[in-house]
Phi, psi and omega in degrees: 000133177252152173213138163235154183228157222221143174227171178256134138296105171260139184233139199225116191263115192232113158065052170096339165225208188233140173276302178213176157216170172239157180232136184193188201272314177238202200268155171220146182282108142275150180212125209256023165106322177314325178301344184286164188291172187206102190283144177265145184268342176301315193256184160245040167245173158261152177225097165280145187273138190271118180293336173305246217300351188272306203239143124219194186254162139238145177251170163210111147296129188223134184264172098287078143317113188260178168233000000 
């Protein structure tokens, strides 16, 4: 009998390295937060981090093929 079974690595890249990952069933949006508004203390503004240039997920699925 074969069986396979199969899970996602979700990986979370921030400003060139990696912060965190998961392992699940299916793929997850991790976020390590930097995308939140960044109050200036100087100012009375808020300032966002552009997630683009910043952040991203990468997935990867890996099977274990059983016998």
């Amino acid at each position: 009998m074969l069986s396979s079974i199969g899970m996602a690595k979700s990986t979370h890249i921030c400003m060139g390295s990696e912060m965190m990952a998961e392992f699940g069933l299916s793929t997850k949006h991790l976020d390590c937060g930097m995308n939140s508004p960044q109050h200036d203390k100087s100012s009375d503004s808020y300032q966002t981090i552009d997630p683009i240039e910043c952040c991203q997920n990468q997935f990867e699925l890996v099977n274990n093929d059983g016998d």
